[in-house]
DRENDO-1510 file (C-alpha; in Angstrom, 1 decimal, always signed):
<recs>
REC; n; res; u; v; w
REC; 1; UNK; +105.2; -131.0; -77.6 .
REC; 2; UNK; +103.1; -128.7; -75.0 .
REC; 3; UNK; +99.8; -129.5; -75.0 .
REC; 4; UNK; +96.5; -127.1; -75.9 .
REC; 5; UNK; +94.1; -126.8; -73.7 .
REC; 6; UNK; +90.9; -127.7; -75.5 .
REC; 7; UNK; +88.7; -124.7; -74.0 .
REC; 8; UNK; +91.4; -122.6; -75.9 .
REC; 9; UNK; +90.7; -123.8; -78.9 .
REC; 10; UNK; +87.4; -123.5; -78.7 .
REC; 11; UNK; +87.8; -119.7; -78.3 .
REC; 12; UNK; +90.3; -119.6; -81.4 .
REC; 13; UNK; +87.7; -121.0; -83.4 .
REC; 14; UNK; +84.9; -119.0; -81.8 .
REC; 15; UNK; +87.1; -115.8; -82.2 .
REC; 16; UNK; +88.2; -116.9; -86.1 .
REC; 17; UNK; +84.1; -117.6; -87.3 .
REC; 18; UNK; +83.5; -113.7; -85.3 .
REC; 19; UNK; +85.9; -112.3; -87.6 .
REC; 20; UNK; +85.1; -113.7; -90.9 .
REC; 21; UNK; +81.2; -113.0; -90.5 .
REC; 22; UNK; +82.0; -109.6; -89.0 .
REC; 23; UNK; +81.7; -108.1; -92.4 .
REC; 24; UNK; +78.6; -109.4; -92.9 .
REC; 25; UNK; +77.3; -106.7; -90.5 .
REC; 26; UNK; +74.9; -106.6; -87.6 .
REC; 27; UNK; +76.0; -108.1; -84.1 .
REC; 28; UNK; +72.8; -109.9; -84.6 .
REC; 29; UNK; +74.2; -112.0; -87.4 .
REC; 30; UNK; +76.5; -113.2; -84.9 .
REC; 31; UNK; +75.2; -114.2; -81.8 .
REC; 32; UNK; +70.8; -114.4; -81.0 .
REC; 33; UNK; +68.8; -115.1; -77.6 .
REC; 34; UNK; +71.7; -114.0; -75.4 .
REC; 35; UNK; +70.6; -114.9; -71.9 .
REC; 36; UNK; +72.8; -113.8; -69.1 .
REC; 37; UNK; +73.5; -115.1; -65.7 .
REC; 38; UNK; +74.6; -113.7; -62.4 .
REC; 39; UNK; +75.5; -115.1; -59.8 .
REC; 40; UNK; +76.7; -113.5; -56.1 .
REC; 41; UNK; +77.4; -116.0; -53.1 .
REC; 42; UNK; +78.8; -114.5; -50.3 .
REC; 43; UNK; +80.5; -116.8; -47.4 .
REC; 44; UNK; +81.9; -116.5; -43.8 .
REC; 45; UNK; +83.4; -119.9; -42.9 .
REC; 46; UNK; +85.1; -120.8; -39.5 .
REC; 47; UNK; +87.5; -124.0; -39.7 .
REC; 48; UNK; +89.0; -125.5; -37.1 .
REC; 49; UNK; +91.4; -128.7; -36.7 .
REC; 50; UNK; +91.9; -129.2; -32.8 .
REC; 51; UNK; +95.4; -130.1; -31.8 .
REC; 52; UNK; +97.3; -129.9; -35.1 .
REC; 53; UNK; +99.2; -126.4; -34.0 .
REC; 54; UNK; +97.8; -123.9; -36.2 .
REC; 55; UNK; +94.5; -121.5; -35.5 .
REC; 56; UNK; +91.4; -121.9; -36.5 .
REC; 57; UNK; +91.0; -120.3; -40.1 .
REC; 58; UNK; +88.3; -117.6; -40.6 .
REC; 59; UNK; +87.1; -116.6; -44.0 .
REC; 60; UNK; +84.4; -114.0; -45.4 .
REC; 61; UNK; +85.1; -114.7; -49.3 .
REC; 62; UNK; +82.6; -113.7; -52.2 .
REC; 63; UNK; +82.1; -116.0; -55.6 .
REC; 64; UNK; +80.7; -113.7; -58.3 .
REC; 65; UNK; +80.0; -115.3; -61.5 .
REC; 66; UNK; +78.9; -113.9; -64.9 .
REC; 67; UNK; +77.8; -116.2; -67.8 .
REC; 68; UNK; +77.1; -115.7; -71.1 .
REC; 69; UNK; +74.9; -118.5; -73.5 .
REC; 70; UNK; +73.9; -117.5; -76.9 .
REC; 71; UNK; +73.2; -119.2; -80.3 .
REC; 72; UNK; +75.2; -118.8; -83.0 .
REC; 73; UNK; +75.6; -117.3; -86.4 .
REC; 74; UNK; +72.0; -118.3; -86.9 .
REC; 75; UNK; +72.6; -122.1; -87.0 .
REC; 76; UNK; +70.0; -124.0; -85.4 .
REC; 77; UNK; +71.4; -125.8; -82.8 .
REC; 78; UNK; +75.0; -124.4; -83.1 .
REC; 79; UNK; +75.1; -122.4; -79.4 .
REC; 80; UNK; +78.6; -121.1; -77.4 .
REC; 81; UNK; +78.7; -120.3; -73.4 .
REC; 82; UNK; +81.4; -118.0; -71.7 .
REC; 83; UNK; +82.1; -117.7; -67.7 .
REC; 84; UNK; +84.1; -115.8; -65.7 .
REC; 85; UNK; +84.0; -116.2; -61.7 .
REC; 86; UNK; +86.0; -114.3; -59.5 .
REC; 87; UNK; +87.2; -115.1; -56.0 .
REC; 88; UNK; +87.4; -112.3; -53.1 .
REC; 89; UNK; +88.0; -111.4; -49.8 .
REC; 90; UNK; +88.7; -108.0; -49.4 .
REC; 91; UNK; +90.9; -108.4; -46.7 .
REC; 92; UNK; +87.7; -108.2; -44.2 .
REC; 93; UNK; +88.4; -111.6; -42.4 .
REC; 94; UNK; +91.6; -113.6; -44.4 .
REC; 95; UNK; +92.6; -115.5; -41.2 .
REC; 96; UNK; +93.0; -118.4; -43.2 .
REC; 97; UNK; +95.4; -121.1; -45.2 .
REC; 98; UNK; +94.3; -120.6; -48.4 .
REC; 99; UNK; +96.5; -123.8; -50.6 .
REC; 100; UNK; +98.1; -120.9; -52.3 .
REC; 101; UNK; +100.5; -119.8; -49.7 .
REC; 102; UNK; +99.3; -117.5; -47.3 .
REC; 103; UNK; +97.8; -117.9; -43.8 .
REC; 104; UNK; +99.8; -121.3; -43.2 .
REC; 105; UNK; +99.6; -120.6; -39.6 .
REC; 106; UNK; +95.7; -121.0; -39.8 .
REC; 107; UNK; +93.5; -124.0; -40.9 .
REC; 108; UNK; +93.1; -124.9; -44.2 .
REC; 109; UNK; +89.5; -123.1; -46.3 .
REC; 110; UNK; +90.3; -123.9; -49.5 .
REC; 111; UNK; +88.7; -120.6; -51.3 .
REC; 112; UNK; +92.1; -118.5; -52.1 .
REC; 113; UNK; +91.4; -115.0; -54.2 .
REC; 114; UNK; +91.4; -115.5; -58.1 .
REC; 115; UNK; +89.8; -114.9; -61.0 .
REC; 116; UNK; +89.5; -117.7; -63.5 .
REC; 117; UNK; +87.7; -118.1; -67.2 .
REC; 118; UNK; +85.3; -121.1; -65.6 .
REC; 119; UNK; +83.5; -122.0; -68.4 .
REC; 120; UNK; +84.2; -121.3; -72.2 .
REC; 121; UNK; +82.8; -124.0; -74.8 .
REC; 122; UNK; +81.2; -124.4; -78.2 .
REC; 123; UNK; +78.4; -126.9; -79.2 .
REC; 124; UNK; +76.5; -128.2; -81.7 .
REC; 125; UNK; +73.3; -130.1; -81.1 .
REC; 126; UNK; +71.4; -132.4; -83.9 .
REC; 127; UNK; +69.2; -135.4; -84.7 .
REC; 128; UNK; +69.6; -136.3; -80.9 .
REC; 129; UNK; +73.2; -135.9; -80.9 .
REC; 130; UNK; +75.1; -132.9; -78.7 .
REC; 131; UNK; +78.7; -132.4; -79.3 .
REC; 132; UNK; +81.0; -130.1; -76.9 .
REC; 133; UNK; +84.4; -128.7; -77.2 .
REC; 134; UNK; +86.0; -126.5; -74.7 .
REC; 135; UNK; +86.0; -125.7; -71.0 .
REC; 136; UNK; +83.1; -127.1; -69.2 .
REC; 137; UNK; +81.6; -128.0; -65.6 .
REC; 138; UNK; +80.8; -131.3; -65.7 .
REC; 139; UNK; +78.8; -133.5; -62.9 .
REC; 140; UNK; +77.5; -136.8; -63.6 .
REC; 141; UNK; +75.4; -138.7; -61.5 .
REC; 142; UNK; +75.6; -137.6; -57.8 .
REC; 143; UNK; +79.2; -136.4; -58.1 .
REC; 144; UNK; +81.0; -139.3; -56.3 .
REC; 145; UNK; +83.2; -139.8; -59.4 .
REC; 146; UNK; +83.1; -136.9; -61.5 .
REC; 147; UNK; +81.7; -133.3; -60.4 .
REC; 148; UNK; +82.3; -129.6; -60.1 .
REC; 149; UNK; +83.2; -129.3; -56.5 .
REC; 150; UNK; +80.9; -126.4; -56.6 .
REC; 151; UNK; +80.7; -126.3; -53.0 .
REC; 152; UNK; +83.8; -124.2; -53.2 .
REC; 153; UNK; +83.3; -120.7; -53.8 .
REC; 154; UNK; +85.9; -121.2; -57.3 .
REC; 155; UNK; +84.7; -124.7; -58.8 .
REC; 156; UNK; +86.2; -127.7; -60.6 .
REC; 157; UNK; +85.9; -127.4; -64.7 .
REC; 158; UNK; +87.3; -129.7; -67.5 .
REC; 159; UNK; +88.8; -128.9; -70.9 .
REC; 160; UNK; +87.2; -131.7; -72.6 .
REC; 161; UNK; +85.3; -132.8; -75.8 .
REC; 162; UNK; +82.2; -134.6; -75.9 .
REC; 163; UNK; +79.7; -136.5; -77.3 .
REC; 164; UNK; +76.1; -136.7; -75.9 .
REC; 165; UNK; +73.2; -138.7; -77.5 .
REC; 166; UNK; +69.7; -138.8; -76.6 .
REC; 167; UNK; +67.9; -139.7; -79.3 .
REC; 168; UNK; +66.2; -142.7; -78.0 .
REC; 169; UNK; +63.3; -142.1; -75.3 .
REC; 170; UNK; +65.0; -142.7; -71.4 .
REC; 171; UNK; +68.7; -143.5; -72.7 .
REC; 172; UNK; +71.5; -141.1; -72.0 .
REC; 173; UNK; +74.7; -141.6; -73.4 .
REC; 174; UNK; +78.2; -139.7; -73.1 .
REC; 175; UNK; +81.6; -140.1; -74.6 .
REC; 176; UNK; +84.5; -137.4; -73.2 .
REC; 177; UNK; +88.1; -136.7; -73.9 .
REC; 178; UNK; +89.4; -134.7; -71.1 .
REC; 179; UNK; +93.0; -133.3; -71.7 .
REC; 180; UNK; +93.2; -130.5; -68.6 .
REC; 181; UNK; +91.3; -130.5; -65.0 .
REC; 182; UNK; +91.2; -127.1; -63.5 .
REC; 183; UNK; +91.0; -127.7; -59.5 .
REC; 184; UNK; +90.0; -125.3; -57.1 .
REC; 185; UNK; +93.5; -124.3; -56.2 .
REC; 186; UNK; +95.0; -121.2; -57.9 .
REC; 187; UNK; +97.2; -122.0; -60.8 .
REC; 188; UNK; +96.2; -125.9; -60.1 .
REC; 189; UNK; +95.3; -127.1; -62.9 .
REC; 190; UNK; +96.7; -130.3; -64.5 .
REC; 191; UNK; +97.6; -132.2; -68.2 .
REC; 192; UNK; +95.7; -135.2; -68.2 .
REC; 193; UNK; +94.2; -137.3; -71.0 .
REC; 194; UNK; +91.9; -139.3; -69.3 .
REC; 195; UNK; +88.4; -140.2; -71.3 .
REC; 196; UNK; +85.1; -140.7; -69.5 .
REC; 197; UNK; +82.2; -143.3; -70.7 .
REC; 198; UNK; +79.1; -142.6; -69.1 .
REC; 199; UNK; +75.3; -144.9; -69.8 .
REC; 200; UNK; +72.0; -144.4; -68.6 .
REC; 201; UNK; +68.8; -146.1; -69.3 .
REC; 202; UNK; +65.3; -145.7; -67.6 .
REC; 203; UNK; +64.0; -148.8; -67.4 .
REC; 204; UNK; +60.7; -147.7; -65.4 .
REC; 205; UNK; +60.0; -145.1; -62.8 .
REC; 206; UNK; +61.4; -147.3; -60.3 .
REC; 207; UNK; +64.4; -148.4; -62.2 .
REC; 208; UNK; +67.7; -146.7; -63.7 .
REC; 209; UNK; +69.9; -148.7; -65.0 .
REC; 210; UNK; +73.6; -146.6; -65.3 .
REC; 211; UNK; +76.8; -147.8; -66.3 .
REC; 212; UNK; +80.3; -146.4; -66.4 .
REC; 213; UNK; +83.8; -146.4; -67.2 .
REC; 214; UNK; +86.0; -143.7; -66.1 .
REC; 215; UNK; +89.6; -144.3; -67.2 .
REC; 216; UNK; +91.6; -141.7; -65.7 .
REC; 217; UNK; +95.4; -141.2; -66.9 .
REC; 218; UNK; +98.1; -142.7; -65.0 .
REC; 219; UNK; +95.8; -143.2; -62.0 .
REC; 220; UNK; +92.9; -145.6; -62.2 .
REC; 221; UNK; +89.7; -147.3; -64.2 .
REC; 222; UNK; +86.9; -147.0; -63.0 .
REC; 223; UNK; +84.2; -149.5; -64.1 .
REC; 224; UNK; +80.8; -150.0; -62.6 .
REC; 225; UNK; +77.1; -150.1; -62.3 .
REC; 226; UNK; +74.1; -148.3; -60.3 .
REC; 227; UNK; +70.6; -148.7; -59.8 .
REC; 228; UNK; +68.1; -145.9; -58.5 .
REC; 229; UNK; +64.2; -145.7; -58.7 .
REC; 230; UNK; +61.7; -143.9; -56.9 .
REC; 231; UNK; +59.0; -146.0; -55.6 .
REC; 232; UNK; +55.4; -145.2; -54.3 .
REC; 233; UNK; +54.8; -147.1; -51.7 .
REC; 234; UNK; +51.0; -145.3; -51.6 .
REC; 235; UNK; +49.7; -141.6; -52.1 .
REC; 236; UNK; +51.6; -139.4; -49.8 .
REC; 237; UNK; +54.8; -142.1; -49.0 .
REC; 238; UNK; +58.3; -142.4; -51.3 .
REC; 239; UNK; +60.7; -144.3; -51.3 .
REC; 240; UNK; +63.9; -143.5; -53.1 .
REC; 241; UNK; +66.7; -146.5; -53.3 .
REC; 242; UNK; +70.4; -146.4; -54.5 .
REC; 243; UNK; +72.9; -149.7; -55.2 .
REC; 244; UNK; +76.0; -149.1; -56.9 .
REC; 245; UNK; +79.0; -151.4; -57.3 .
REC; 246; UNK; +82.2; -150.0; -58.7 .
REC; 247; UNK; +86.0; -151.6; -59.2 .
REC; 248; UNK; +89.1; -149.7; -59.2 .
REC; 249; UNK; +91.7; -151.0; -61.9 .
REC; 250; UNK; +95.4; -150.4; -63.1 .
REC; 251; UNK; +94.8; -147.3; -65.6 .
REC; 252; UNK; +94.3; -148.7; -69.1 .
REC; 253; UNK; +96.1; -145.0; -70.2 .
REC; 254; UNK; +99.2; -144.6; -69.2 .
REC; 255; UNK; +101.6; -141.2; -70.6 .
REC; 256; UNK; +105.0; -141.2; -68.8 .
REC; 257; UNK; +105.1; -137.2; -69.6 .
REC; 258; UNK; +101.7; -136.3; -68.0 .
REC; 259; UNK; +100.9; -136.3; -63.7 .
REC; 260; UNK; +100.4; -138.5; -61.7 .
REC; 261; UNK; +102.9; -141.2; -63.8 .
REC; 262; UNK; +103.8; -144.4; -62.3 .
REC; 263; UNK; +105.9; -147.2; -64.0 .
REC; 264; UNK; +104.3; -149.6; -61.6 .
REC; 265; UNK; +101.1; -148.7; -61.0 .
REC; 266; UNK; +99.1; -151.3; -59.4 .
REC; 267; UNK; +95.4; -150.9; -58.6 .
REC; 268; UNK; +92.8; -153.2; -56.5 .
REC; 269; UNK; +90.0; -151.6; -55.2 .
REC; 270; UNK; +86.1; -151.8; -54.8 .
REC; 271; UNK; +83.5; -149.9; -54.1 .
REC; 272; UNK; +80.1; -150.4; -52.8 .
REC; 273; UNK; +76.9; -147.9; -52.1 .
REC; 274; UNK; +73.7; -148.9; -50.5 .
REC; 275; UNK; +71.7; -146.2; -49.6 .
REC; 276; UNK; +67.2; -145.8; -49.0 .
REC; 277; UNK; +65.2; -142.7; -48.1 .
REC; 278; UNK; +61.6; -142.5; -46.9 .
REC; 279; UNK; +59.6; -139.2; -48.1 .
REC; 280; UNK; +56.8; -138.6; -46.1 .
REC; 281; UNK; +54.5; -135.3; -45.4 .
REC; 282; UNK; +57.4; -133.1; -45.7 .
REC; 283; UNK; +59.8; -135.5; -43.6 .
REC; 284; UNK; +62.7; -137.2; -45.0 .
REC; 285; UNK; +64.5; -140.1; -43.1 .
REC; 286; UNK; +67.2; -142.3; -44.9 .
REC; 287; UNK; +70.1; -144.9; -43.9 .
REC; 288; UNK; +73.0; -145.5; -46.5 .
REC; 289; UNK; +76.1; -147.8; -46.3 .
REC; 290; UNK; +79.1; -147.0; -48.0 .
REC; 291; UNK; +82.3; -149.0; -48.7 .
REC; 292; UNK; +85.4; -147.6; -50.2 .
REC; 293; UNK; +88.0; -150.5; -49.8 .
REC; 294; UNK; +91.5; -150.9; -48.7 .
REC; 295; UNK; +94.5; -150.6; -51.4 .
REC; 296; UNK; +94.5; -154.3; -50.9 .
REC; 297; UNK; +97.8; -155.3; -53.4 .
REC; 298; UNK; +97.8; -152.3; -55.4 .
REC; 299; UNK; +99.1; -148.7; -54.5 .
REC; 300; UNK; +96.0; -146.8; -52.8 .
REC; 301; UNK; +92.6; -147.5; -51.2 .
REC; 302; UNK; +89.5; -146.8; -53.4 .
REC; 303; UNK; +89.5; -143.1; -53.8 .
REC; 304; UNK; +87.7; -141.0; -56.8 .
REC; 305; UNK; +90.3; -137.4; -57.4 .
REC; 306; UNK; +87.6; -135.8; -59.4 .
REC; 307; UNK; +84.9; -136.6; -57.1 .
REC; 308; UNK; +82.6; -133.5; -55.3 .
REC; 309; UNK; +84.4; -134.8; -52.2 .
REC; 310; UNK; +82.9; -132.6; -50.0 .
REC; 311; UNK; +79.3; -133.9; -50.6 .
REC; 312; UNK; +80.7; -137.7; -50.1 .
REC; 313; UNK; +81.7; -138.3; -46.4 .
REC; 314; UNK; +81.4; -135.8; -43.9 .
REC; 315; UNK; +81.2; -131.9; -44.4 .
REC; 316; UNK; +84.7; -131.9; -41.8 .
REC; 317; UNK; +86.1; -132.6; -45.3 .
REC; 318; UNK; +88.2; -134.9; -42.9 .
REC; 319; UNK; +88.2; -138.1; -45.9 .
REC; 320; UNK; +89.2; -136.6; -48.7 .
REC; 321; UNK; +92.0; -138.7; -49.5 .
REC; 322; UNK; +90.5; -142.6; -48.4 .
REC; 323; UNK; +92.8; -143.8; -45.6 .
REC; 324; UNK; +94.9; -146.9; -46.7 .
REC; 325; UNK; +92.9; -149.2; -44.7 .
REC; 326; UNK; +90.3; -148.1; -46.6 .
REC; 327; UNK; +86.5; -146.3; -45.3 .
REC; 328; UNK; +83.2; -147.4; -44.4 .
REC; 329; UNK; +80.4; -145.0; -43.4 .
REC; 330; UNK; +77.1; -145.6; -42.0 .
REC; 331; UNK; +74.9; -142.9; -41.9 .
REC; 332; UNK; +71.7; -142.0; -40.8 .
REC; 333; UNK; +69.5; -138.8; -42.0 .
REC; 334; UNK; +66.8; -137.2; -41.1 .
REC; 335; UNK; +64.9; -133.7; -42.7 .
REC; 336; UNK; +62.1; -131.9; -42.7 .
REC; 337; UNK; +60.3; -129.4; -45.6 .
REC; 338; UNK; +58.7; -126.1; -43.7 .
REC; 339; UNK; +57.7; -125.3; -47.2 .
REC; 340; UNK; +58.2; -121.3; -47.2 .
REC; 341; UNK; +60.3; -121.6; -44.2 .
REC; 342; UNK; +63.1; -123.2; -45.5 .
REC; 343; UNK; +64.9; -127.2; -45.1 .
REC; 344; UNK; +66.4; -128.4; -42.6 .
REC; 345; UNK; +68.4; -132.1; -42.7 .
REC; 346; UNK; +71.0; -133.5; -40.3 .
REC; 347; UNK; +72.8; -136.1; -40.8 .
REC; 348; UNK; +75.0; -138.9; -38.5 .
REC; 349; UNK; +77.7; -140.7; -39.9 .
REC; 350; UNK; +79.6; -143.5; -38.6 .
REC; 351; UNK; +83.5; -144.4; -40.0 .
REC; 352; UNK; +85.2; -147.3; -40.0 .
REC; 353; UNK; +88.2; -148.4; -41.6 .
REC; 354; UNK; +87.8; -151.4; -44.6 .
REC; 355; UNK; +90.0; -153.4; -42.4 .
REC; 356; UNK; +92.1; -153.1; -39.6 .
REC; 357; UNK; +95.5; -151.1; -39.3 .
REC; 358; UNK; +99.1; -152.0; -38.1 .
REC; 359; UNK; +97.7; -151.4; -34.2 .
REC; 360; UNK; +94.3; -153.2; -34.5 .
REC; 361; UNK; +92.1; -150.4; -34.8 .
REC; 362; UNK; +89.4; -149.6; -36.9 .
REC; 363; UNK; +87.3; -146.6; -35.5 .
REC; 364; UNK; +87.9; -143.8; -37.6 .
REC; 365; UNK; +85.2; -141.4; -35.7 .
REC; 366; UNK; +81.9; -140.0; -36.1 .
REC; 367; UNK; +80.1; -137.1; -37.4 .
REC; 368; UNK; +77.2; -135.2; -37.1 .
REC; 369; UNK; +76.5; -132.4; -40.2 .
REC; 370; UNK; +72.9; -130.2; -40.3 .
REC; 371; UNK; +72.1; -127.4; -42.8 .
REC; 372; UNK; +69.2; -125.1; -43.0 .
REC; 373; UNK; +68.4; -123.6; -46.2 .
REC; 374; UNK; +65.5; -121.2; -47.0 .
REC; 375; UNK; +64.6; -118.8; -49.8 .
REC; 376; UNK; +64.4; -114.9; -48.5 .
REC; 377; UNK; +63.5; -113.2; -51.3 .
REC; 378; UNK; +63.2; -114.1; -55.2 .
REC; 379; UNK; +66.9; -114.8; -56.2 .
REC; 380; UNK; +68.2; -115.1; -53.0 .
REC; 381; UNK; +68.9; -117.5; -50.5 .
REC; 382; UNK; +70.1; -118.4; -47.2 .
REC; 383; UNK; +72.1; -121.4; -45.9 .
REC; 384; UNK; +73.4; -122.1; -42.1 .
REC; 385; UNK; +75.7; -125.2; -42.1 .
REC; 386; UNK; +77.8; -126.8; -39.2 .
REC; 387; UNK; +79.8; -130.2; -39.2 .
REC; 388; UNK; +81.2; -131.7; -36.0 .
REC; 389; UNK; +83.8; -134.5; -36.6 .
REC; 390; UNK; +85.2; -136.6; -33.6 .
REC; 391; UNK; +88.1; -138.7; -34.2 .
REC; 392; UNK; +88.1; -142.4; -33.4 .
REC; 393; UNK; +91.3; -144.3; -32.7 .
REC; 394; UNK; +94.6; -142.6; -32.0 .
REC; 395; UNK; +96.4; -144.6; -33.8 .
REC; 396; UNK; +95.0; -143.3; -37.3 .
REC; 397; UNK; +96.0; -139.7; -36.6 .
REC; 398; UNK; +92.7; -137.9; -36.7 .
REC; 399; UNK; +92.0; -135.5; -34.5 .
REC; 400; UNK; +88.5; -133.8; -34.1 .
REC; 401; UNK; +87.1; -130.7; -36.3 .
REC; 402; UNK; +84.5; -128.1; -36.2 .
REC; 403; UNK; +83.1; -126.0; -39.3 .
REC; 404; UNK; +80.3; -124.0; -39.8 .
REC; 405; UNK; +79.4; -121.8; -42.6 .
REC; 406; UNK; +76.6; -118.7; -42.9 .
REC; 407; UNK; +76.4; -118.3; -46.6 .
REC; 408; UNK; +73.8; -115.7; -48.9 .
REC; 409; UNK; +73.5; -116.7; -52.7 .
REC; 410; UNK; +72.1; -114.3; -55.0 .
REC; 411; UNK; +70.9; -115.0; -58.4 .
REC; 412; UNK; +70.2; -113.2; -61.6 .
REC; 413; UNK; +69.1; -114.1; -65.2 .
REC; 414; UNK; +67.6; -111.6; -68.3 .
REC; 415; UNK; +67.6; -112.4; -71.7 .
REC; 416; UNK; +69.1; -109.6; -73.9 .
</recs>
């Protein structure tokens, strides 16, 4: 039997409770506090993939998203949210390969022209307790597993339910049934029944205990632990630390009619994050070590599918996928706050593989990312972004990539 998406049925029963209290009268018996969000980002970005026999891709695009949240019916604590985001380029600059077939003779800027219901839940909040059905963004922790891929002008959104609790003082917990991931492809969405377990406890100011299991249908568990604190090391210095430890298991939920099926799937991964930043009079300077290891006897090399990759390892957007052998990356950041003036940060990353390959290699390249971001008027910003990958050995099939992005983002909220 074909599934439902879950963000469907929340508009059903959204739609049904309209009509039977629409007799009832006034449009404020229905929904109160309305608050509206808008949100215009337009974006040039210029890709291009040396040696791979296509052209650099060009693309001016524009995201602009409307959102609806209001409470409902007069129920304390009963609420509904609505989004629509739509995708455009205006055939201004389209010299690009979109994913959704056009522009194949160009690089790859994943940002095709669509229009999509984003966001479209119901929840109910009580006693501590939140519970969500429908379609829903969803990042937790710093996106390495599960995020929005908001980076790209149409995000990543879940048709989920969910269960949130924080009803004791500093713990966080969160239950989900995800049955459909809606990517940033057009028309590339996916079943899946995959359930997320999410736990987070403050121990101190310079402690956070999370924990974390995310089993994801016919692909992978999985299962680990971070730490993070800020610590003040005296008045005007910060330090802000991260260790996280994570295994990759054979999926504990298996459906032979769903994607991504395997009747051998076989998974043995790890996954290890180290990572300190210094905060001092406006300056920022940090050094993080990440491992995502080899497939070692199972079928692939440590990689999260419903990860913000883009945020992960490189802006080139080079790692997506983690090579077999799997990836390392040392990097090395520095930033600075000009307050009014805007951010600047760049960042220097080092790849490796997790062990050699078939030739003896294991330099996978280097990359050097900086962004500038400052505020230009209330509402609005302005960011200026530029990644510079240079392959390493031959032998893995790299080759070397240059990106840069201008990009204005415009926002807008009023309560009705």
């Amino acid at each position: 039997m074909r599934k439902i998406s879950l963000s469907l049925v929340s508009a059903l029963v959204l739609a049904g409770t309209i009509a039977s209290s629409a007799s009832a009268g006034a449009l404020e018996n229905i929904i109160a506090n309305p608050k509206v969000n808008l949100e215009i980002r337009p974006r040039y970005e210029y890709a291009d993939v040396k040696d791979n026999g296509t052209s650099a891709g060009k693309a001016l695009t524009v995201r602009t998203a409307l959102t609806l949240n209001a409470n409902l019916f007069d129920v304390e604590g009963l609420g509904a949210q609505i989004q629509m985001m739509n995708v455009a380029n205006f055939g201004w600059i389209d010299d690009y390969n979109d994913l959704a077939g056009n522009g194949t003779h160009y690089d790859v800027i994943a940002d095709p022209p669509q229009t999509r219901v984003t966001q479209a839940n119901v929840s109910y909040s009580a006693d501590g307790f939140t519970a969500i059905v429908g379609r829903k963004m969803v990042v937790l922790d710093n996106a390495r597993f599960i995020g929005n891929v908001g980076w790209r002008q149409m995000p990543q959104t879940y048709d989920l339910a969910a269960v949130i609790y924080n009803g004791i003082e500093n713990l966080s917990l969160l239950g989900a049934y995800v049955n459909r991931v809606h990517t940033v492809k057009k028309d590339g969405q996916f079943d899946t029944g995959s359930v997320l377990l999410h736990a987070s406890y403050k121990v101190m100011p310079e402690l956070t205990v999370t924990a974390y299991d995310y089993m994801i249908q016919n692909l992978m568990d999985h299962i680990g632990i971070r730490l993070t604190g800020k610590v003040a090391l005296n008045d005007e210095m910060k330090l802000n630390y991260t260790a996280e430890y994570a295994t990759q298991q054979d999926p504990s939920l298996d459906e032979s009619s769903e994607p991504f099926y395997s009747p051998t799937r076989s998974q043995d991964a790890d996954y290890y994050n180290l990572n300190v930043a210094l905060h001092y009079a406006g300056f920022v300077g940090g050094v993080g070590y990440e491992v995502l290891s080899d497939k070692g006897n199972g079928d692939m090399a440590f990689w999260t599918p419903l990860a913000t990759l883009h945020a992960m390892n490189g802006w080139a957007d080079v790692f997506l996928k983690t090579p077999d052998e799997g990836l390392e990356d040392m990097t090395l950041k520095l930033g600075y706050n000009f307050g009014e003036y805007g951010k600047i940060v760049g960042i220097y990353h080092n790849f490796k593989s997790n062990v050699s390959n078939a030739a003896g290699d294991d330099d996978l390249g280097s990359e050097i990312d900086i962004a500038y971001n400052v505020k230009l008027a209330k509402g609005l910003g302005l960011l200026l972004k530029y990644a510079d990958y240079s392959a390493g050995d031959a032998s893995f099939g790299k080759t070397d990539v240059t990106k840069y992005w201008i990009q204005l983002d415009y926002k807008f909220s009023a309560e009705l």
